[in-house]
Every structure is written in C-alpha cells, then in structure tokens.
C-alpha positions in Angstrom: 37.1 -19.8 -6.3 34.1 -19.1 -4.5 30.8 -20.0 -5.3 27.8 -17.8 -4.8 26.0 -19.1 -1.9 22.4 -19.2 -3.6 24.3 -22.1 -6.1 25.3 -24.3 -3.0 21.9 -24.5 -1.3 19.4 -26.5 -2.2 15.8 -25.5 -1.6 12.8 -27.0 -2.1 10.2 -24.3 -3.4 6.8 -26.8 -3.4 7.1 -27.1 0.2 6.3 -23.0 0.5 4.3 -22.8 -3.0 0.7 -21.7 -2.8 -2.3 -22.6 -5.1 -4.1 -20.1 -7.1 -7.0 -20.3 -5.2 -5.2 -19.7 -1.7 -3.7 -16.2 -3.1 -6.9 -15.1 -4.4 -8.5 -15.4 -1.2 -5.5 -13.7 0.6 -5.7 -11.0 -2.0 -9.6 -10.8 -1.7 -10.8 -12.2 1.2 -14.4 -12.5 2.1 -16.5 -12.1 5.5 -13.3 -10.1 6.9 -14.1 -7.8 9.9 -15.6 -7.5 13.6 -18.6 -8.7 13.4 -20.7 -6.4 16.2 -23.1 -8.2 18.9 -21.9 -11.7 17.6 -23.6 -14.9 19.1 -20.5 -17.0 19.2 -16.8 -16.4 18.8 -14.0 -18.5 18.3 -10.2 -17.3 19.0 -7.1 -19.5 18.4 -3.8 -18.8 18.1 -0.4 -20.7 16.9 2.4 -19.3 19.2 5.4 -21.1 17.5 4.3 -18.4 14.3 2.4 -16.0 15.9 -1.0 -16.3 14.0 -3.8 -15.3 16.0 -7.4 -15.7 14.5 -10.9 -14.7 15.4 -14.3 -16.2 13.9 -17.6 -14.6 14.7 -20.6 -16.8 14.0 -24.8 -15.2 14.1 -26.9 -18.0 14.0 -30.8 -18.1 13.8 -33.0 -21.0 13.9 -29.6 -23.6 14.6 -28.2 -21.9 11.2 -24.8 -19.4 10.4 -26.7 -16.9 9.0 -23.4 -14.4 9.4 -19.4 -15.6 10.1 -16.8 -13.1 9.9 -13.1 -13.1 10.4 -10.3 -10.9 11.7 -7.0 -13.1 11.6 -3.6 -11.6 11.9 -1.0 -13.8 10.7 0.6 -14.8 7.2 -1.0 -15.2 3.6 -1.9 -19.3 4.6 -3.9 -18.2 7.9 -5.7 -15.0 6.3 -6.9 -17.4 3.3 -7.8 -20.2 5.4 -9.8 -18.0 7.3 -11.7 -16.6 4.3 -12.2 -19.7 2.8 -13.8 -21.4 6.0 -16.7 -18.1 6.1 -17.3 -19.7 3.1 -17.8 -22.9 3.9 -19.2 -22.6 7.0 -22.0 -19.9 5.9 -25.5 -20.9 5.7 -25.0 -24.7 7.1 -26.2 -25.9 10.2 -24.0 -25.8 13.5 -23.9 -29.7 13.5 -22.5 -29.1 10.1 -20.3 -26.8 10.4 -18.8 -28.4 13.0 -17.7 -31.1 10.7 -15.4 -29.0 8.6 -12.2 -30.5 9.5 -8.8 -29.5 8.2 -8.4 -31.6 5.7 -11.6 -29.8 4.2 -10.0 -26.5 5.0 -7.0 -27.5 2.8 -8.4 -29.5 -0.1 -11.0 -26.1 -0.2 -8.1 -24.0 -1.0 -6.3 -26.7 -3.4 -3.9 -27.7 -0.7 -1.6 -25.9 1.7 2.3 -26.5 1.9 2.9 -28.8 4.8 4.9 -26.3 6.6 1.8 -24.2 6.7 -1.2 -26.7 7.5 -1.4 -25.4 10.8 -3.2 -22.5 9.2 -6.4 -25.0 8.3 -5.9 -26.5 11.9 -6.5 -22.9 13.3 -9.3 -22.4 11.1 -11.3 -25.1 11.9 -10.4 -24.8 15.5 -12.0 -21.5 15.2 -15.4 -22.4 13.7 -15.6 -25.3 16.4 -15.0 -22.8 19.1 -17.3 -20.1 17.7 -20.5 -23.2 18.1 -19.2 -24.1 21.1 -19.3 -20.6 22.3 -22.6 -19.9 20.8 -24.0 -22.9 22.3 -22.8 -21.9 26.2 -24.1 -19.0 25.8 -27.3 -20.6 24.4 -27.3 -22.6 27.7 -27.2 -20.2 29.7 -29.6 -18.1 28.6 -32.4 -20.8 28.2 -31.2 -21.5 31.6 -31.9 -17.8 33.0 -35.5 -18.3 31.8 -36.2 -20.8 33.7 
C-alpha cells in the first residue's frame, strides 16, 4: 500500500509561523513609499532570498522627523520594515541607531528563525540611512567652509 506522501513527512510548522502582530503590519504597513529629496538612505539586500530593502530617513535638529520604506521581499521583510519606521520615528540618530535586531524581532513578537534575517536587514537599513545622512552632513558643513 502506499502512503500519501503528506502522512510520511514530518514538518515543523512553528519554525515558519508568524505572530499576529507581524501579519498585521504585512497586511497594513505604515511609512511605505519613496520618500522624495530624503536626507539619508539606507539599502540592503539578502541575496541567498532575494529581499532587497530601502529606508529613507528626514531628519531636523539630529531627529527622524520622516522614515519611509520600499522593501521588496516576503511577508517577514515587508513587516520588519514597517515596524522599524515605527520605532525609529521621532528618536534621535544616536538612538535610532541602537535598534538592534533583537529589538526588531521582539517588536513584532518574534520572527521564525528561518526568517530573522529579515530584522537583520531592517536594522541594517536604519544604520545605513544615519550613516548616509551623516556623510552627507559632512560634506556639506565641509563645503561651507
């Protein structure tokens, strides 16, 4: 007799389940878009899974006054990236640039581990959006001078 091959594999479902919180920012996310004439931008990409993500940070007086996201990749990267515009909005740079991965994840009520690369590239992003924003800073205090 044969046996169905969905009976004869085992699979275990908690390593690709995601928390409530997770699909409701994939569903709705916030601070999705270009964001035109940004200050700093962050992009990262994963290419083992093909995610690609970009953050766009305005900042006034050392602050994110604005973060946007355009991130093309699966349900994990798309909520990871919503969730970290909210975080990251209205705090300092030096603060933002604290959010680490493990904020990114326990913000979202925990990612399966086969997709915790999605809070890596997420905070990647925000640390690269500063950093880009604070080059540029450079150079133009630089050109004034």
């Amino acid at each position: 007799m044969k046996v169905p091959w969905h009976t004869s594999i085992s699979i275990d479902w908690s390593d690709w389940m995601y928390s409530d919180k997770l699909i409701e920012e994939f569903r709705n996310p916030k601070n999705m878009g270009k964001m035109e004439n940004p200050d700093g931008v962050g992009k990262v990409g994963n290419p083992t899974c093909g995610d690609v993500m970009y953050l766009y940070i305005k900042v006034n007086d050392d602050r994110i006054v604005d973060i946007k996201f355009e991130t093309f990749g699966c349900a994990a990267a798309i909520g990871t990236s919503s969730i970290i515009t909210e975080m990251a909005k209205g705090l300092t740079l030096d603060e933002a640039s604290k959010i680490t991965k493990q904020d990114v994840a326990d913000e979202v009520d925990g990612l399966p581990p086969i997709k915790m690369h999605c809070s890596v590239l997420a905070a990647d992003a925000l640390k690269l959006a500063i950093e880009d924003y604070r080059k540029k800073k450079g150079k133009k205090s630089d050109m004034k001078s």
